[in-house]
N, C-alpha and C positions, 0 to 999 in steps of 0.2 A: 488584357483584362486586369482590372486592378485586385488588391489584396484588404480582405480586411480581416486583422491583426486586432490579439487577445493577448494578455499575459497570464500565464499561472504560476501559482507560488505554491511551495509547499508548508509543510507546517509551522504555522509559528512560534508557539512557546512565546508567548510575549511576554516578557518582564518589562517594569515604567524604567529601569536602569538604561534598558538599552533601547531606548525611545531615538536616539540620535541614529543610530545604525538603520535603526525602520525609516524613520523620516528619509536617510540619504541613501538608502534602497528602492525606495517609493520614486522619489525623482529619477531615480537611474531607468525604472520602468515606463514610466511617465515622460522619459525624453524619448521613448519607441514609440509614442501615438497610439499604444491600444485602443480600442474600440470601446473594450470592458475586461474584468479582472476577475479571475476564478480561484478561490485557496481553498486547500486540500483538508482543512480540517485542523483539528490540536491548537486552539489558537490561545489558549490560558497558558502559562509561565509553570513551569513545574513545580513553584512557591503554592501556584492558586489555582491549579486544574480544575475545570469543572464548574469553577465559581460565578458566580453572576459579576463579579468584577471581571473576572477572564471574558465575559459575553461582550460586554459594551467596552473590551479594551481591542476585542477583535472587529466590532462594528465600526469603532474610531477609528481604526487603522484602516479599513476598506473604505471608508466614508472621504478619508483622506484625498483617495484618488478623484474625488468628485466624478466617478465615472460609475457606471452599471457596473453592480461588484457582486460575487454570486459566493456562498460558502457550502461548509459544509460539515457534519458531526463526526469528529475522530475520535477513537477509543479512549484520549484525555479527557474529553469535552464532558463526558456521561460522569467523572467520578467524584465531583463536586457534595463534599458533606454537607451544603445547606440541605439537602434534597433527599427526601427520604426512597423515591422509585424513580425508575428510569422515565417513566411517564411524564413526571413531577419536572427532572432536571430537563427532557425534550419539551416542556414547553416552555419551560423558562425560555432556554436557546432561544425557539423560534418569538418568544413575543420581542426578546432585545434583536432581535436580525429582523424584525417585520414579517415572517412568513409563518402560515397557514401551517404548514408540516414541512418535514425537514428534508423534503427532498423533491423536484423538479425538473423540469424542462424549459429548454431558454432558448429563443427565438435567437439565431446571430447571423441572420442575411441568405446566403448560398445551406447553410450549418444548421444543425439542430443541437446543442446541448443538454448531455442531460446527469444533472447531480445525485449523488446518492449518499444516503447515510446510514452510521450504523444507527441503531438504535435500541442495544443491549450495551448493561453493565453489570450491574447490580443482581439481572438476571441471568446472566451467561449460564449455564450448568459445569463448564470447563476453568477457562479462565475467562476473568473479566474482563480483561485487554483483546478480546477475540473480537474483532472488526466485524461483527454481523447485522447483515438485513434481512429483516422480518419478511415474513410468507407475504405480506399484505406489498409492503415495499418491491418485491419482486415483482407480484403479480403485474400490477402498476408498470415497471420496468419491461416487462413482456409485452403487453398492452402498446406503450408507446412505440416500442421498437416495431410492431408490427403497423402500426398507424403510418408509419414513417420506413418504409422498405426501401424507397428511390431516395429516399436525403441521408447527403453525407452526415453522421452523428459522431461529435465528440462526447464521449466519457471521462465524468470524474468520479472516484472512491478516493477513498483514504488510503486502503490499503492492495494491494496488486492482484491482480487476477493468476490464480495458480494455472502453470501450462506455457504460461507466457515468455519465460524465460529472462525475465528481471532478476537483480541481483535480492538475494534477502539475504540475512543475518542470523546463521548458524547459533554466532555465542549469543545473540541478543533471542529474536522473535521466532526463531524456529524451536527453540526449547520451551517458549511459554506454554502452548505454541498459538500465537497470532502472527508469522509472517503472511498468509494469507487471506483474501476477502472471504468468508464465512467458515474458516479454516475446520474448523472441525462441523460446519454445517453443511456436505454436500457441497466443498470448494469447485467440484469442475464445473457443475453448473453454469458457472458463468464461462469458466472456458468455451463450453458447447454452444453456450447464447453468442458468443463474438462468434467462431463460426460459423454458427445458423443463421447469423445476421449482416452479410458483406455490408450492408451501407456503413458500419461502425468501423471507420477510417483514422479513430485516434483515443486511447484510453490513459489515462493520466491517473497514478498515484502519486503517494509521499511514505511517508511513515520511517523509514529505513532512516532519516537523518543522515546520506550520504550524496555526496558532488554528481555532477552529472557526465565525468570526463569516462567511464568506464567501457569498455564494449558493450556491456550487458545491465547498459541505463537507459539503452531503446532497442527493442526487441519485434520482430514480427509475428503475429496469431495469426495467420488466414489472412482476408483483405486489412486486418486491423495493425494497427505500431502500438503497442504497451510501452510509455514513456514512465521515467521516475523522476521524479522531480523535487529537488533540492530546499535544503532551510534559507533565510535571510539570517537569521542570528546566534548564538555562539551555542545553538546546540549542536553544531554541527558537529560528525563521528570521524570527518576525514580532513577538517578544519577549511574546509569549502564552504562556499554561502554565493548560491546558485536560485536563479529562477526560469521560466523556461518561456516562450515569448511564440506565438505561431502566427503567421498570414497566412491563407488561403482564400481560394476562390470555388469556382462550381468544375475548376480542374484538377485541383489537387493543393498539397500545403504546404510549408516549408517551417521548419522547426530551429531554433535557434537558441544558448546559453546567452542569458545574463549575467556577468560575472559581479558578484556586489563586492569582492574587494578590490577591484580596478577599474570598473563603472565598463569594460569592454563587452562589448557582443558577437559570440562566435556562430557561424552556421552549425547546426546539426546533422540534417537532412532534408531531403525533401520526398513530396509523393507524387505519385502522375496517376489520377484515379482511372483513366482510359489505360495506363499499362502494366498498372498493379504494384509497379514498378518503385521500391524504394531505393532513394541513394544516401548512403552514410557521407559527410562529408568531412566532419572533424576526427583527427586521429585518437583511439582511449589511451588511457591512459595507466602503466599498472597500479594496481589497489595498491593501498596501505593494509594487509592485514595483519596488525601485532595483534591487537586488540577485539576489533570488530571484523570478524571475519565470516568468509560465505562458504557454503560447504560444496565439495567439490562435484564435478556432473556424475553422475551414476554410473554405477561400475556396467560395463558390457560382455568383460568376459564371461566364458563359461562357466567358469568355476566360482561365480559370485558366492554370497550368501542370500537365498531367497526363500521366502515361504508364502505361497501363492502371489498373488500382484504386488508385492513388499518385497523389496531390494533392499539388502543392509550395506554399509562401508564402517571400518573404521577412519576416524579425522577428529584432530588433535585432542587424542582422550578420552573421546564422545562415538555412541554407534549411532550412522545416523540412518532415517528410515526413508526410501522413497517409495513414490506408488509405480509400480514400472509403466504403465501405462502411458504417462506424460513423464517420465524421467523426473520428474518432480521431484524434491525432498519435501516430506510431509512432516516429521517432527525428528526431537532426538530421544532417542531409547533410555541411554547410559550415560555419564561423562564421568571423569576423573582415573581413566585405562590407564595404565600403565605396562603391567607384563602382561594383563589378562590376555584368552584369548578366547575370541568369540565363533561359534558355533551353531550349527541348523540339526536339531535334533526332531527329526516329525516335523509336526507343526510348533514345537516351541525355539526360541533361540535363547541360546545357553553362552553365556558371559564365563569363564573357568579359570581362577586365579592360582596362584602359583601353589599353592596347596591342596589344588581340586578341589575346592569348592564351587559350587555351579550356584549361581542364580537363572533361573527360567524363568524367560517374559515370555508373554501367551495375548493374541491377538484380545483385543475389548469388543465388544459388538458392534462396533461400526469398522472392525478390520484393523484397528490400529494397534501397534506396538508402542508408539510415543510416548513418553512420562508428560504432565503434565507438571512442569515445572514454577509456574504461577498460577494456582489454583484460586478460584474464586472465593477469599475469604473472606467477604462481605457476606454471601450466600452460608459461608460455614457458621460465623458469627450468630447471624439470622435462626439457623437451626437451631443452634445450642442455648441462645436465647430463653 
């Protein structure tokens, strides 16, 4: 049976500087014979996020491929100052991309697709950079996934489905905290939705700006593979520029790297949807973490620090918090440790520096200990106003 074949790309940060790099990324995709092409969102340049130049620089560049080309809103896209609400900048988006609202369903043969966007910035209550989709966008997302129970569905968001077991970034998005999809909105949710929903065979983010060589850049949920998927241009965190290339049929898929600085394409994996069956095929690769680094899996001993479903660790300086439930790391507490040492007193956790002094952090109403390290200061601004 034959295969028909997609490319996805992660974020782009498009600058007109590095218009050469895109053009001869584009070809290197384009000699794989996709079908059609899906990008992960963030497509304005970090000169011009947001901007209606960033809109019609990312539709130019999909247009390019003269192929059915599908996108999608990433937490850069929303923070555009022409735009005074988030309503304002989402339609902008969709009138330069041609679409009705900013998120869908995409017919692809054997396949169902289906895209999803945030569509908070301005109004986050947390931080603005928090990848969230609205009640309405869910419901919608519910809706189709039950419409479609027998067809295999690929997934795209921006940002990764907590649970999953993708790599995120302790010093970067777990402190904001947006490492994940509605991170401080009822993040498992979607975990429970990929389980409740076997036919969801392939879920696709970006956001992380890291290479796709890792162990832990394709991952398994239930019947589902949470895949991450790399930049084309020099925002990359690990100096990789990867895109990620799939065929499949009504039996299952095969996953494959595009490499854009050697124009090479490596196997990933593949699925066999009759035996559930995944096989990794390319060896990972160890991280680079001087810089950009991911926090390590949750402590299991006995003796952790915990205070109800919150697991703590110390890591490099930083306490970080998970939910124990999915092992997850959910936000970071503290950072810049050095002697301190940190403590479970009751329900608070006590921080104790070398002159006894204690700081006590105490759970917020939806359970978290996390600081909230990029606070929504558009919203603050607005108030003080």
């Amino acid at each position: 049976m034959s295969f028909e074949r997609i490319a996805v790309v992660g974020d782009l940060h498009f600058e007109p500087c590095d218009a050469e790099a895109f053009d001869a990324a584009r070809r290197q995709l384009l000699a794989r014979r996709p079908g059609a092409v899906f990008q992960l969102g963030d497509q304005g340049g970090y000169s011009h996020c947001g901007s209606w130049q960033s809109f019609e620089e990312g539709r130019a560049f999909l247009d390019g491929f003269d192929l059915p080309a599908y996108t999608i809103l990433g937490n850069h896209d929303l923070e555009g100052a022409e735009y005074d609400t988030d309503a304002d900048a989402i339609a902008a988006w969709c009138r330069a991309l041609g679409m009705r609202r900013p998120y869908r369903a995409v017919e692809l043969g054997e396949a169902l697709a289906v895209c999803l966007s945030t569509t908070a910035w301005r109004e986050n209550p947390y931080s603005a950079h928090e990848v969230v989709l609205e009640e309405e966008q869910i419901a919608w997302l519910r809706a189709t996934l039950a419409a479609h129970r027998d067809r295999p569905t690929f997934v795209f968001s921006h940002a990764p489905v907590i649970g999953s077991g993708l790599r995120v970034l302790q010093s970067v998005h777990l402190r904001v905290p947006n490492a994940w999809l509605n991170h401080r909105h009822n993040p498992v949710q979607f975990r429970d939705l990929v389980l409740d929903n076997p036919q969801i065979k392939l879920w696709f983010s970006a956001h992380d700006h890291l290479g796709q060589d890792y162990a832990d850049s394709v991952a398994p949920l239930g019947n589902c593979v949470c895949v991450h998927t790399g930049v084309i241009g020099p925002v990359s965190r690990d100096g990789t520029r990867q895109s990620r290339f799939v065929e499949f049929n009504a039996d299952g898929w095969r996953l494959s790297t595009i490499d854009h600085l050697g124009g090479s394409c490596r196997a990933d994996a593949t699925h066999d949807y009759r035996t559930g069956q995944t096989t990794r095929v390319a060896m990972p690769r160890a991280p680079n973490e001087v810089q950009h680094f991911a926090p390590p899996p949750m402590p299991t001993d006995a003796d952790r620090l915990q205070i109800a479903d919150r697991v703590f660790t110390q890591h490099r300086g930083m306490v970080v918090e998970y939910l124990e439930s999915l092992a997850a790391p959910i936000g970071v507490v503290c950072e810049g440790l050095t002697t301190e040492q940190v403590r479970v007193v009751g329900d608070e956790l006590h921080v104790v520096g070398s002159s006894n002094t204690v700081h006590a952090y105490r759970a917020n109403e939806h359970g978290d200990f996390g600081e909230i390290y990029a606070p929504n200061t558009w919203r603050q601004r607005r108030r003080s106003a």
